[in-house]
MISELUM-229955 format. One line per field, with one value per residue: residue in one letter; x, y, z of N, C-alpha, C in turn. Coordinates in pm, 1 decimal. Example, Ala and Ser with C-alpha at 12.3 -4.5 7.8 and 13.67 -1.06 7.14 Angstrom:
<recs>
type <- A  S
nu <- 1319.0  1285.0
nv <- -569.0  -225.0
nw <- 780.0  708.0
cau <- 1230.0  1367.0
cav <- -450.0  -106.0
caw <- 780.0  714.0
cu <- 1320.0  1290.0
cv <- -330.0  3.0
cw <- 780.0  787.0
</recs>
This chain:
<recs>
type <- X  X  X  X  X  X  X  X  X  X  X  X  X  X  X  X  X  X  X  X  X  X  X  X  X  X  X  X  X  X  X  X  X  X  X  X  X  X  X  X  X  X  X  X  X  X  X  X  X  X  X  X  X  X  X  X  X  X  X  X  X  X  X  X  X  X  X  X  X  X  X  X  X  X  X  X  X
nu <- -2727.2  -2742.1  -2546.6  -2629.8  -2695.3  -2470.9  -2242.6  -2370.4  -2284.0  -2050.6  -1947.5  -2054.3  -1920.3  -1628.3  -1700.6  -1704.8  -1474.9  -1285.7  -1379.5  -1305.3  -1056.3  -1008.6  -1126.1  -933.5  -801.2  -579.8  -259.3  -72.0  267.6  378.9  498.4  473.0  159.3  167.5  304.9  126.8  -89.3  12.1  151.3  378.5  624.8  615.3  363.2  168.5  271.7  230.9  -1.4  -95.0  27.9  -153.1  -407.8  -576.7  -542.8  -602.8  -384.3  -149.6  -88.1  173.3  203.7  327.2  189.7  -96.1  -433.9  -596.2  -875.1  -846.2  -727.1  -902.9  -1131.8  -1031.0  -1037.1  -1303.8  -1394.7  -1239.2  -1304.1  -1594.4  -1545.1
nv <- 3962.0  4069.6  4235.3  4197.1  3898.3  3812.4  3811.6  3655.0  3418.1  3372.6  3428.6  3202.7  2981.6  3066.6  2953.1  2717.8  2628.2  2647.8  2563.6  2257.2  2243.3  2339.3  2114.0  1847.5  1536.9  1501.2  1410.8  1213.5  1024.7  715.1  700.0  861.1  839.2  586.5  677.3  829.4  671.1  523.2  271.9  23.3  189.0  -80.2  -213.7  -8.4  -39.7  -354.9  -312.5  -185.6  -301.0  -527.4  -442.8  -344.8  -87.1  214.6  341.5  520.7  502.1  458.8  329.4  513.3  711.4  799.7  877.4  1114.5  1038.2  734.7  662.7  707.3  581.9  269.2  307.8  350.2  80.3  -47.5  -33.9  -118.3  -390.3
nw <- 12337.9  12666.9  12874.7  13149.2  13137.0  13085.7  13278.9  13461.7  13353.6  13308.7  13566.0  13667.7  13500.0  13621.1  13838.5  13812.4  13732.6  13912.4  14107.9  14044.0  14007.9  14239.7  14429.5  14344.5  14500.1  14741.7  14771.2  14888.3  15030.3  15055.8  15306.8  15449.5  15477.4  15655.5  15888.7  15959.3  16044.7  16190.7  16183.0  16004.1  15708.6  15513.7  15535.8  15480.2  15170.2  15124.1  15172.5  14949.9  14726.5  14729.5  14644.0  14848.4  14943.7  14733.3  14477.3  14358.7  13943.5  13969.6  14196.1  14446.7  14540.7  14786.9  14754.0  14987.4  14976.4  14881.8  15100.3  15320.5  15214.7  15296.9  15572.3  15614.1  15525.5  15705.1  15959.9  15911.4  15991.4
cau <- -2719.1  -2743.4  -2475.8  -2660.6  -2696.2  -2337.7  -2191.5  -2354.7  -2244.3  -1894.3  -1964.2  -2085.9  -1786.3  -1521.3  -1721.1  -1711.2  -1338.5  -1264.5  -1421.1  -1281.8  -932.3  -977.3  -1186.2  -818.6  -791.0  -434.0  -202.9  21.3  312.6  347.0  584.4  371.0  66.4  263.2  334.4  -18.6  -157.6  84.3  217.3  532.7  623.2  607.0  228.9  118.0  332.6  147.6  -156.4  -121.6  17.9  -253.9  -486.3  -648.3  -549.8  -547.9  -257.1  -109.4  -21.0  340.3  218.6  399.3  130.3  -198.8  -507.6  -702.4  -990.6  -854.2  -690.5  -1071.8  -1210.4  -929.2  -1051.7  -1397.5  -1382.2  -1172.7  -1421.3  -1695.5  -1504.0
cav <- 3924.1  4164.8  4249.0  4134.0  3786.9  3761.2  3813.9  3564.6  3295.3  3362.5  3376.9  3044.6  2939.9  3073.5  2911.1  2586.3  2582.7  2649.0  2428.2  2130.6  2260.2  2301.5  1943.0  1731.6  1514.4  1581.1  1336.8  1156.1  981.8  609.3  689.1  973.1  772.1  511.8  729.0  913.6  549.6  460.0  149.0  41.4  157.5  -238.0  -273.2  12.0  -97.0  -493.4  -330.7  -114.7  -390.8  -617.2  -377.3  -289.4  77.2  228.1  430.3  591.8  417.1  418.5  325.3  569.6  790.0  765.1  968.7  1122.8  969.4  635.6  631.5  727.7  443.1  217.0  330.3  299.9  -67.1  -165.9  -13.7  -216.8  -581.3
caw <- 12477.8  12733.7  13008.3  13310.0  13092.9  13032.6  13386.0  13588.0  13276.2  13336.8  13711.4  13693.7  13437.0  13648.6  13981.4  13803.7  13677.9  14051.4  14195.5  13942.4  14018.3  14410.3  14450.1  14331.9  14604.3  14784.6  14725.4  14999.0  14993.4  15133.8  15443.7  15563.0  15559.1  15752.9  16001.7  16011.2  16083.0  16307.6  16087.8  15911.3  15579.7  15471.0  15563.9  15361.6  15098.6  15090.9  15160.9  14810.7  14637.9  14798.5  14598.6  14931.9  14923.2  14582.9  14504.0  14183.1  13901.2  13979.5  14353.3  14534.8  14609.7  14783.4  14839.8  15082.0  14934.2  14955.3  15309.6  15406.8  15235.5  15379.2  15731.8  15637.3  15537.2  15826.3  16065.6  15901.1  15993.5
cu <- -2683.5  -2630.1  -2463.3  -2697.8  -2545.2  -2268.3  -2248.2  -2336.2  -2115.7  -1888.2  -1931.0  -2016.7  -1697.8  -1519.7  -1678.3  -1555.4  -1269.5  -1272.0  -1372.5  -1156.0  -912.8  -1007.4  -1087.1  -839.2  -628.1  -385.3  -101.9  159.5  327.2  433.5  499.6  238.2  115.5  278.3  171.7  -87.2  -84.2  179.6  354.1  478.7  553.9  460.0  174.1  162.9  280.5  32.8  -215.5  -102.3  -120.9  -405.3  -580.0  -654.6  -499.2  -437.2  -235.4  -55.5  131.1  319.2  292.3  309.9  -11.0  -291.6  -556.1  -809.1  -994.9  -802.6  -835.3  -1154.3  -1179.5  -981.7  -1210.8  -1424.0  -1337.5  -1309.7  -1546.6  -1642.9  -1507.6
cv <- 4048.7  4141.5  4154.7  4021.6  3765.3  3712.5  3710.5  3393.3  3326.6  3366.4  3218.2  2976.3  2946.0  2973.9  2743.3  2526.1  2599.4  2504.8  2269.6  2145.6  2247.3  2115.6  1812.8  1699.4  1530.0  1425.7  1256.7  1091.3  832.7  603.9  774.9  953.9  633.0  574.5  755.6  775.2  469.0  309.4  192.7  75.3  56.2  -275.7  -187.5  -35.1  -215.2  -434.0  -269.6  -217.9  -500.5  -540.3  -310.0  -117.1  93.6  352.8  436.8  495.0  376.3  337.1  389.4  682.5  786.8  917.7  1016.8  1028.6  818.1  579.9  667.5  604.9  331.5  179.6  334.7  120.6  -115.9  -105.0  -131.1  -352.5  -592.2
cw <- 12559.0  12884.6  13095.5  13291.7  13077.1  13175.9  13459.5  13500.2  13320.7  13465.5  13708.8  13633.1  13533.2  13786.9  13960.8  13770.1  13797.6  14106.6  14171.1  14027.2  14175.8  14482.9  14453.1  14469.2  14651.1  14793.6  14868.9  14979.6  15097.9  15266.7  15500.2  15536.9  15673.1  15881.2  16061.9  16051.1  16151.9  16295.3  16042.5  15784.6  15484.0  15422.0  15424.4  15242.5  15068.4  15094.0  14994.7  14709.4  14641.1  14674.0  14745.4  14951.6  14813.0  14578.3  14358.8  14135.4  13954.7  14119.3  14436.5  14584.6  14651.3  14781.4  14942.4  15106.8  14931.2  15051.6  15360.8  15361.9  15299.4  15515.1  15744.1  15621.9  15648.2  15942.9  16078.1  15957.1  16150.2
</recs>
């Protein structure tokens, strides 16, 4: 294997172990989406148990990813 075959494999390795690692979605916690949505504590809180917003096993933390679906569903109703 030649050089200028090697380098753009580990390019494309290092681009991809990046990208995995940057992509996590960011994590929240359930009072400071509460706030960021202008709600009580309480609500998010029934709405996670409710299963309506998914949240970490333990439930104490949500995503990005699903406070955006959250806010796409309610839009739709």
């Amino acid at each position: 294997m030649d050089i200028n075959e090697i380098i753009p494999a580990v390019d494309n390795a290092v681009y991809n172990a990046l990208n995995r690692f940057f992509r996590k979605d960011k994590l929240y916690s359930i009072n400071s989406i509460a706030k960021r949505l202008g709600v009580a504590h309480t609500t998010i809180k029934k709405l996670v148990l409710q299963g309506v917003i998914q949240a970490t096993k333990d439930g104490k933390f949500i995503s990005e990813e699903s406070i955006n679906d959250y806010l796409r569903n309610k839009e739709k109703k």
